[in-house]
C-alpha positions as CSV (number, residue, x, y, z in Angstrom):
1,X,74.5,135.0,95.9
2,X,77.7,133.0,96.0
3,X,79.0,130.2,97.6
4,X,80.7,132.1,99.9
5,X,79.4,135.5,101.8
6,X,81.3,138.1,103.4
7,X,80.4,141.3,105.9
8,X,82.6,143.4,107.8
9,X,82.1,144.7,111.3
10,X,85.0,147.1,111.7
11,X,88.0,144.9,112.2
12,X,85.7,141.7,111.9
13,X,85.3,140.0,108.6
14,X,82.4,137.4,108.7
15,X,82.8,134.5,106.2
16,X,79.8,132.8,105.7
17,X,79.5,129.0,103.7
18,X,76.7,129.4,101.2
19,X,75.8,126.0,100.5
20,X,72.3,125.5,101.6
21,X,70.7,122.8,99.9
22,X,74.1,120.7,100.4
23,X,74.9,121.4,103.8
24,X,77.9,123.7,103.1
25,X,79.7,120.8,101.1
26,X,83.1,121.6,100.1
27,X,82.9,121.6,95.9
28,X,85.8,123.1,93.8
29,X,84.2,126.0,93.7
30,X,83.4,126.5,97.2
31,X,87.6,126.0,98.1
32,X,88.5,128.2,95.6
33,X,86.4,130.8,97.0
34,X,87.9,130.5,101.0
35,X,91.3,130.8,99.5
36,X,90.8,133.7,97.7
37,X,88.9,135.0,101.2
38,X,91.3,134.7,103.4
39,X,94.4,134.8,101.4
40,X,93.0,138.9,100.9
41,X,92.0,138.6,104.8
42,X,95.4,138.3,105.7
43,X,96.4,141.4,103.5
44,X,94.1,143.5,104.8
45,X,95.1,145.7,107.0
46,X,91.8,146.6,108.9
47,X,90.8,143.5,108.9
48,X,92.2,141.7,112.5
49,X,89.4,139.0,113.3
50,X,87.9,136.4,111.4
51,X,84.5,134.4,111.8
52,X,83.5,131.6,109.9
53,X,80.0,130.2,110.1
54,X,77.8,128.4,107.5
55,X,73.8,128.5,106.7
56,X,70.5,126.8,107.7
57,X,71.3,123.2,109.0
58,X,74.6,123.2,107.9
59,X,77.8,124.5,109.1
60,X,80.0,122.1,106.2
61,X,79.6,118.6,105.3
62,X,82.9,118.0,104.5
63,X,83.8,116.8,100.3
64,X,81.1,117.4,98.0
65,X,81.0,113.6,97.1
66,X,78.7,113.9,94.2
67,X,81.2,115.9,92.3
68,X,84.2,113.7,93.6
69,X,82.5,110.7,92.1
70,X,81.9,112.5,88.9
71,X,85.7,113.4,88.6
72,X,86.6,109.6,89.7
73,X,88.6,112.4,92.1
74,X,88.6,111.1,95.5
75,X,89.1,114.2,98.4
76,X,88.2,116.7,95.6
77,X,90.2,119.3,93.8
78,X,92.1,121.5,95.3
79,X,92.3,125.1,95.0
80,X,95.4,126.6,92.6
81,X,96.0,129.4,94.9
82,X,96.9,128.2,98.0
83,X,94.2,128.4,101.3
84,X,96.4,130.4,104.2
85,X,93.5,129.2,106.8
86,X,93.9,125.3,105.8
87,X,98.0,125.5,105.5
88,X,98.5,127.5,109.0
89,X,99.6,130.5,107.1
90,X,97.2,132.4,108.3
91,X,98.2,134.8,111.4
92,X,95.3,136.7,112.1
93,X,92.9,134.1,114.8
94,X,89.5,132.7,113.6
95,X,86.9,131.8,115.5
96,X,83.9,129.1,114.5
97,X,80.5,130.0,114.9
98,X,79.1,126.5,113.9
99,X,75.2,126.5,113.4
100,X,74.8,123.1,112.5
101,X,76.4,119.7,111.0
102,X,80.3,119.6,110.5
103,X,81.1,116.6,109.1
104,X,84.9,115.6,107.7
105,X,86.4,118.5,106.0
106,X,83.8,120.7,107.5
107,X,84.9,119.4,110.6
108,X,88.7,120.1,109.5
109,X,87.7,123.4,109.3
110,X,86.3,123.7,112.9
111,X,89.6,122.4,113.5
112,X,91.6,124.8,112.1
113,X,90.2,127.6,114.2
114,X,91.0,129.2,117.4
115,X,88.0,129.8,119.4
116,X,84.4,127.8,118.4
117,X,80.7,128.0,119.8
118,X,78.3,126.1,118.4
119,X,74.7,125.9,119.0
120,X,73.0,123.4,120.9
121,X,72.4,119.8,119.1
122,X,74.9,120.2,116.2
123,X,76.3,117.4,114.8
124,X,80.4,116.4,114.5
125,X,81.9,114.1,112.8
126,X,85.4,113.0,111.6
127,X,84.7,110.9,108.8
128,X,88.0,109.4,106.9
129,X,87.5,105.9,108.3
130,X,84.3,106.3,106.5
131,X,85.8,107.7,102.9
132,X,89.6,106.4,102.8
133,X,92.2,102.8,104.1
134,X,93.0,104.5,107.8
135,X,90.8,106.9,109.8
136,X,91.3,110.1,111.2
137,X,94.0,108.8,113.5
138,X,95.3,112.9,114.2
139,X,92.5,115.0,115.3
140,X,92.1,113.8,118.3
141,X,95.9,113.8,119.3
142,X,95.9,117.3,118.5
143,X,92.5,118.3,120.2
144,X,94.6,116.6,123.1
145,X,91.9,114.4,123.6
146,X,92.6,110.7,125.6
147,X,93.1,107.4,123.7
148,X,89.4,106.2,124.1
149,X,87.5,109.3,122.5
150,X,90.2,109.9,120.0
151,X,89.6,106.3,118.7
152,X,86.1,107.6,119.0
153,X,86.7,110.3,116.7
154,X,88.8,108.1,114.4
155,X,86.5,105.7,113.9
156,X,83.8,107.8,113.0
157,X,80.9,108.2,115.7
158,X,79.2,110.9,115.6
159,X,79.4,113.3,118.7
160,X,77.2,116.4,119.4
161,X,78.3,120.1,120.5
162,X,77.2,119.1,124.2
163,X,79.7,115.9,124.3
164,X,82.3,117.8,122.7
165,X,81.8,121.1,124.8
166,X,82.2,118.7,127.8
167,X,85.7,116.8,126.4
168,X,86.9,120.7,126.2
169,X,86.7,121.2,122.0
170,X,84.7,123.4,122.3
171,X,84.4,127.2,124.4
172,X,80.7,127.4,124.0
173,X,77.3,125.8,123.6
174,X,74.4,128.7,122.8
175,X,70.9,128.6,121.6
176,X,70.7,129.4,117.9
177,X,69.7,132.9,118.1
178,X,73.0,133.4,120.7
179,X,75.3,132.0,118.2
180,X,76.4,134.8,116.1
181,X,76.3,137.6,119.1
182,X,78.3,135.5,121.1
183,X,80.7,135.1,118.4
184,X,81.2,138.4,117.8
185,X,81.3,139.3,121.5
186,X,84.3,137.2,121.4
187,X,86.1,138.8,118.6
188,X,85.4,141.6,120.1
189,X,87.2,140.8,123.5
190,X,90.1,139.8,121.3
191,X,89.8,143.5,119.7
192,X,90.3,145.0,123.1
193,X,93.6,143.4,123.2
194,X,97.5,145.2,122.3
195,X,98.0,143.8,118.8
196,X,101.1,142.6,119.4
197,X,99.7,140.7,122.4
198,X,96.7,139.0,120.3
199,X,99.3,138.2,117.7
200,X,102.1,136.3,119.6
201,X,100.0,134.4,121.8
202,X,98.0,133.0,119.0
203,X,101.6,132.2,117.4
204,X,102.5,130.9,121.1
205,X,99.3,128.8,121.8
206,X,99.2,127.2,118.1
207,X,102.6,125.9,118.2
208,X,102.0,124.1,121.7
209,X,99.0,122.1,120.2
210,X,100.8,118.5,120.2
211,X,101.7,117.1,117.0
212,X,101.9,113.3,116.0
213,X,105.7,112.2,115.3
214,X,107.1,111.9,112.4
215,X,107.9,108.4,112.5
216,X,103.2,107.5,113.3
217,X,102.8,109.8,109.6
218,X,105.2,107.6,108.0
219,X,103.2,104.7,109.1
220,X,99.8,106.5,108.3
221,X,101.4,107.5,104.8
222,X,101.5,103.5,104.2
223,X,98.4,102.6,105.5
224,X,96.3,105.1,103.5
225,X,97.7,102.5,100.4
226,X,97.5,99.5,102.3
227,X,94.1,98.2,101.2
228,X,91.6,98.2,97.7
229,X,91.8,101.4,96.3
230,X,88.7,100.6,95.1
231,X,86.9,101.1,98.2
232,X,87.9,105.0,98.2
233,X,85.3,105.5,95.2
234,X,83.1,102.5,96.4
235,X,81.8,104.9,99.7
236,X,81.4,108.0,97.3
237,X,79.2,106.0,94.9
238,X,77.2,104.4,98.0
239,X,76.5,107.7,99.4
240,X,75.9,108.7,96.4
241,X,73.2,106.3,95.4
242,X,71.9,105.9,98.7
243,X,72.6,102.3,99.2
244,X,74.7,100.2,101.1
245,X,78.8,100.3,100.2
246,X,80.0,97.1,98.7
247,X,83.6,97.1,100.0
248,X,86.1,95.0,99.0
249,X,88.8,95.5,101.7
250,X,92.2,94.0,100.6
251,X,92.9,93.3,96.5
252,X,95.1,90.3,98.1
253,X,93.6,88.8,101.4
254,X,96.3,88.3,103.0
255,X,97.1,91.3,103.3
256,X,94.9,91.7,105.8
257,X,97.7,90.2,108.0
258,X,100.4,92.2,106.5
259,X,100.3,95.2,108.3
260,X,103.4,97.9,107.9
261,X,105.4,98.3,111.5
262,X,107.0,101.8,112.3
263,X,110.4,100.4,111.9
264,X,109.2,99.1,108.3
């Protein structure tokens, strides 16, 4: 068995994380894997449907950190062939059957996709302020979320599939058992669709997600350096050793009070 299953169910391909004992934790392996999937379920031409789901407990929880720490490689490798799913490439919609924890990059992934039900009492979280110098200061401006529970997010609480079916980030809450029939019921709906019609409006609807301006990821691009780098493999090894994180913060104090401006 590998890291990564597939089945087919006609025009439905179902990509399932095979990660068990990790929670679905994104290793090099495990990234290579999804971009070879989906670069060939783009390809395919009776393939029109995708469904991405994990095992057990765990949907994905986010960067294998063990193996980050051991390549002194904060965020992990990345794939050599690029991911069409992770770079918006990918045409053909996805939907998220989420069975359990999705935690930083597994929560990326949810993120990614189109249409998402998740069962009852699984676990989100966004988790950069948690890993890197600035926290995830995007996801919640393009789940169109308001200021309060995008700083939320940002910050790195820890929100279940109720809360989040509530705010709207998610189309449905099911029992366990539900989860996978209800995702396929809704690629199925999709199915029932004129191709061209499925096609466009997922172009359509994906471009009208908002977007955070140029000028804020200029400012973000300087604050993910404005601290110790340090810290970065500081909360790998503290997760990693189960302890508490020793962070420094700033390599100069002051520059605690040196914050970059947009203008800067």
């Amino acid at each position: 068995m590998g890291v990564v299953e597939t089945e087919r169910h006609g025009q439905i391909l179902v990509v399932r994380i095979n990660r068990p004992d990790r929670l679905g934790a994104l290793n090099h392996e495990l990234r290579c894997a999804l971009a070879e999937i989906w670069s060939d379920f783009r390809t395919d031409p009776e393939l029109e449907v995708g469904i991405l789901t994990g095992t057990c407990r765990g949907f994905c929880a986010g960067e294998d950190l063990k193996e980050s720490l051991a390549d002194g490689a904060p965020g992990g490798r990345r794939p050599p062939r690029e991911d069409p799913f992770m770079s918006g490439a990918l045409e053909k919609p996805v939907i998220a059957a989420i069975n359990g924890f999705a935690m930083g990059g597994g929560f990326m992934l949810v993120e990614r996709t189109d249409l998402r039900v998740a069962v009852q009492g699984a676990i989100f979280e966004v988790s950069e302020a948690k890993r890197w110098l600035l926290g995830g200061y995007n996801h919640g401006t393009i789940a169109n979320l308001p200021y309060a529970i995008a700083l939320e997010m940002a910050l790195g609480y820890r929100f279940t599939a109720e809360r989040f079916h509530e705010i709207g980030f998610l189309n449905r809450v099911v029992a366990p058992e539900a989860l996978m029939p209800t995702a396929l019921d809704m690629a199925a709906h999709l199915l029932t669709l004129p191709p061209a019609s499925r096609v466009n409006t997922i172009h359509m609807m994906r471009r009208m997600r908002p977007q955070v301006g140029v000028e804020f990821e200029r400012l973000a691009a300087k604050l993910h350096d404005h601290g110790a780098k340090s810290d970065l493999m500081e909360s790998r090894a503290a997760f990693a050793e189960k302890r508490p994180p020793r962070f420094k913060g700033w390599d100069d104090p002051a520059d605690r009070f040196r914050l970059p401006g947009l203008g800067d």
